[in-house]
KOLNUKOL-590044 format. One record per residue (C-alpha): z, y, x. Coordinates in steps of 0.001 Angstrom, whole numbers, padded with zeros to 6 digits, always signed. Layout:
N
ZYX ...
This chain:
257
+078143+056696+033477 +079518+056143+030083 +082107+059382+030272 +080041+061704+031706 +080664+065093+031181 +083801+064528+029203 +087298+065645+029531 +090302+062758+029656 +094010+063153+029476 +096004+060390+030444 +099803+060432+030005 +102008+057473+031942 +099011+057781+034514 +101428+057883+037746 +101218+053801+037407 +100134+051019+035607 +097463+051261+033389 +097647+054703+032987 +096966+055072+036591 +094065+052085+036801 +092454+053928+033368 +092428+056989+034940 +091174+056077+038404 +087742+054126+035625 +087695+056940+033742 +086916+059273+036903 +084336+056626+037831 +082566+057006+034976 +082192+060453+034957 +085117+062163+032802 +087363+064978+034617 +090974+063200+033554 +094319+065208+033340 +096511+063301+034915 +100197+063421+032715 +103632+061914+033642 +107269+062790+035129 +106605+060846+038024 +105586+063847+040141 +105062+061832+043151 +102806+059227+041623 +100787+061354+039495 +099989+063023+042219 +098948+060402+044366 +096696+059378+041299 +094828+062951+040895 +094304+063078+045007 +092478+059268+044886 +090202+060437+042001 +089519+063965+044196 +089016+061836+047044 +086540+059665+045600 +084599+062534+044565 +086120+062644+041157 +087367+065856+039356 +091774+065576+038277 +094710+067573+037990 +098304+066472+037726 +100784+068041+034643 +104130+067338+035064 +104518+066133+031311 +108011+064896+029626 +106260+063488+026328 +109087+063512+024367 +109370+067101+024850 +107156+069559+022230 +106526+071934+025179 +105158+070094+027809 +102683+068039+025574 +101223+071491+024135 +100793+072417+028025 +099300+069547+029109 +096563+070182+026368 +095984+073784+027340 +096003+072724+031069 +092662+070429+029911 +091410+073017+028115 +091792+076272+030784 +090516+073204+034036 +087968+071498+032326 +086915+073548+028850 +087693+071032+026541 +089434+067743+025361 +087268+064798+024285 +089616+061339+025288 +093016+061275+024779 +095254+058173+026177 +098967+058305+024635 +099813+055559+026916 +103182+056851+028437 +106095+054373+027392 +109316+052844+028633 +111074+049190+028412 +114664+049851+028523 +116537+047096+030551 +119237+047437+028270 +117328+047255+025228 +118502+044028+022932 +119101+042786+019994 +120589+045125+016626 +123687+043955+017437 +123732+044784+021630 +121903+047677+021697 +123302+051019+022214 +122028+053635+019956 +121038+056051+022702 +118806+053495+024198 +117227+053147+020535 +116861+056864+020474 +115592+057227+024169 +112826+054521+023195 +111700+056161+019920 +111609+059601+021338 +109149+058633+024491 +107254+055299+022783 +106761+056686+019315 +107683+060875+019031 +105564+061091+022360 +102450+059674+020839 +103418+061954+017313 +103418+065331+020148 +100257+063794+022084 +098159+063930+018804 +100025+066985+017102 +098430+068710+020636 +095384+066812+021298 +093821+066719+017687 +093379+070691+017757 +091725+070472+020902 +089398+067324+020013 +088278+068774+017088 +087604+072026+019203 +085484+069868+021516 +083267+068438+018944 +085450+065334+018381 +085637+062161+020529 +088556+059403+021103 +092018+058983+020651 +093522+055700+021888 +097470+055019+021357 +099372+052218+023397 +101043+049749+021058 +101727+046305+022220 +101591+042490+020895 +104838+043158+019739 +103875+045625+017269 +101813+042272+015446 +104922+039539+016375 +108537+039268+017766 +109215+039568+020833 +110458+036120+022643 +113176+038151+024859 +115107+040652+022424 +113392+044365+022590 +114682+045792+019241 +113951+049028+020197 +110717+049080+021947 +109096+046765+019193 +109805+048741+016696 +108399+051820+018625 +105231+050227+018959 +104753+049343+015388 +105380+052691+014369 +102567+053686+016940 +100488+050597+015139 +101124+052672+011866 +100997+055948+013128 +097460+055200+014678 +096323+053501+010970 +096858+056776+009649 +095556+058989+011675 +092171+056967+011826 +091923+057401+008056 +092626+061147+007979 +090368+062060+010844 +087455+059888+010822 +085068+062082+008892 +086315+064935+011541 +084494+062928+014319 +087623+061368+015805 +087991+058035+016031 +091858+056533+016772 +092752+053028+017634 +095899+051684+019026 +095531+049270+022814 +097653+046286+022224 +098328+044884+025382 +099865+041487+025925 +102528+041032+028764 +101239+042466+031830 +102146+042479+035525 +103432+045815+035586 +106477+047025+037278 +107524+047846+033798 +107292+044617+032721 +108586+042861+035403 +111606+045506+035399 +112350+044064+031880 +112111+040348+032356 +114006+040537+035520 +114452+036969+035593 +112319+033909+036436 +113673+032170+032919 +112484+035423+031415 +109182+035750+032931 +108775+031801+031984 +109646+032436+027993 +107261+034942+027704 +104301+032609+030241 +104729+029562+028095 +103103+031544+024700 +100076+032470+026814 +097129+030351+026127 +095587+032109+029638 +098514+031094+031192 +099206+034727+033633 +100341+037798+032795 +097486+040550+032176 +096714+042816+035068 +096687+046876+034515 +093033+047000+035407 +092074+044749+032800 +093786+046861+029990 +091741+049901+031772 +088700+048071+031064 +089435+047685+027455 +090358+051865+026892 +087075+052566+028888 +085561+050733+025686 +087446+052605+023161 +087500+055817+024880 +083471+055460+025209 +080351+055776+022303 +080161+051912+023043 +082868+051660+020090 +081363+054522+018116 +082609+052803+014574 +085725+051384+015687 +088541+053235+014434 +091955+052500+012977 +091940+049235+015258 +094467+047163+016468 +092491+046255+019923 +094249+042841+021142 +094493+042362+024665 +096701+039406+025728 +095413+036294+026968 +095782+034923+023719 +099306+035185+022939 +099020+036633+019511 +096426+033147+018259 +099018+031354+020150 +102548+032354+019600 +105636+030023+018388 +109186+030319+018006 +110645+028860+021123 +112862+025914+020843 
C-alpha cells in the first residue's frame, strides 16, 4: 500500500474529491482526518472508511476560520500521532460569482476567505505538524483556471485559485530542503455537484464541453487518483507543480466565438 502507516487530513472531504481521495487514501493504508462543515457528509465519509476496515475521524472544520484549522491539526496529531499528507482541497463556486462589474463584493470576499485564506490556515497549521512528523506532502487544490480564463465569468473563484497556484510556488521553494514537498491539483471541469451547481444550465455546461479535447467532464475519482500520486513517494521530486488534470482543456482552449 503506498500510504501505509501515514497520517492524511483531508478538508472538503464530505463530497467530491475530497470524499473519493479520502475513501483511496484509506485504501492504501493512511489513517485520514476527515475535515468539512458538512457534518452529515463527513460523517458518512469517516463511517465508509471504518467500515471497510479503514482507520478516520470526522472534524467539523470551517477553513476560513484560524481556530478550527489549528484543531483539526491537533485532532491528527492526539488520533493518529502525527501529520504526514495534507489535502487543502475545501473550496466553493459561488452561483453568483461574475464578472468585475456583477459581482458583489461579499461574494469576492466569501470566495477568497474559503478558496485562498483556507489553504494560507491549512499550511500555517499543517507545516508545524509535517515537519514534526519527519516531513511528507502537501497538495493544494487550484484549478485550470488558475493557468486560463474561465469561459463562464468566475472573477472571484479564478482569482482564488491563482493565488493558491502562487501560494503553493512559494511554499515549495521555502520548504523543500525541510522534507516537504507542495504542489497545487489543477483539476479541469469535473462532474461535481459543485460544478454542476455553477453551470446550472445546459448552454453553460456546453461552453465549458466544447474546449475539452476528451470531450466529458472529469469524474472526482479520477482527480483522487492523481493526489494519491502526489500525496505518495511515487512523486518524491515533484514539488512546486502545477499538476494538470483536465481532459486536455488547458492544450486545447480558445476564446469562444
Amino acid at each position: 500500500m503506498k500510504l501505509s502507516g501515514k497520517v492524511a487530513l483531508i478538508t472538503g472531504a464530505a463530497s467530491g474529491i475530497g470524499r473519493e481521495t479520502a475513501l483511496l487514501f484509506a485504501e492504501e493504508g493512511a489513517s485520514v482526518v476527515v475535515c468539512d462543515i458538512n457534518d452529515e457528509g463527513g460523517t458518512d465519509t469517516a463511517a465508509r472508511i471504518i467500515q471497510e476496515g479503514g482507520r478516520a475521524i470526522y472534524v467539523h472544520s470551517d477553513v476560513s476560520k484560524a481556530m478550527d484549522c489549528r484543531n483539526m491539526v491537533q485532532r491528527a496529531e492526539s488520533e493518529f500521532g502525527g501529520l504526514h499528507i495534507l489535502f487543502n482541497n475545501a473550496g466553493i463556486m459561488d452561483s453568483r460569482d461574475d464578472n468585475a462589474e456583477a459581482t458583489d463584493e461579499a461574494v469576492w470576499d466569501l470566495t477568497m476567505n474559503i478558496n485562498l485564506k483556507g489553504v494560507f490556515l491549512g499550511c500555517k497549521y499543517g507545516i508545524p505538524a509535517i515537519k514534526r512528523s519527519g516531513g511528507g506532502s502537501i497538495i493544494n487544490t487550484a484549478s485550470f483556471v488558475a493557468l486560463l480564463g474561465a469561459a463562464t465569468p468566475q472573477i472571484a473563484y479564478t482569482a482564488s485559485k491563482g493565488g493558491v497556484l502562487s501560494m503553493t510556488r512559494e511554499l515549495a521553494v521555502i520548504h523543500a530542503r525541510e522534507k516537504i514537498r507542495v504542489n497545487a491539483l489543477c483539476p479541469g471541469p469535473l462532474k461535481t455537484e459543485l460544478l454542476m451547481k455553477f453551470l446550472d444550465t445546459e448552454q453553460k455546461r456546453q461552453r465549458r464541453l466544447v474546449h475539452i479535447p476528451a470531450g466529458r467532464f472529469g469524474e472526482a475519482f479520477e482527480m483522487a487518483k492523481a493526489a494519491l500520486f502526489l500525496a505518495s513517494d511515487d512523486s518524491s521530486y515533484v514539488t512546486g507543480a502545477e499538476f494538470t488534470v483536465d481532459g486536455g482543456i488547458t492544450a486545447a482552449y480558445v476564446t469562444p466565438e
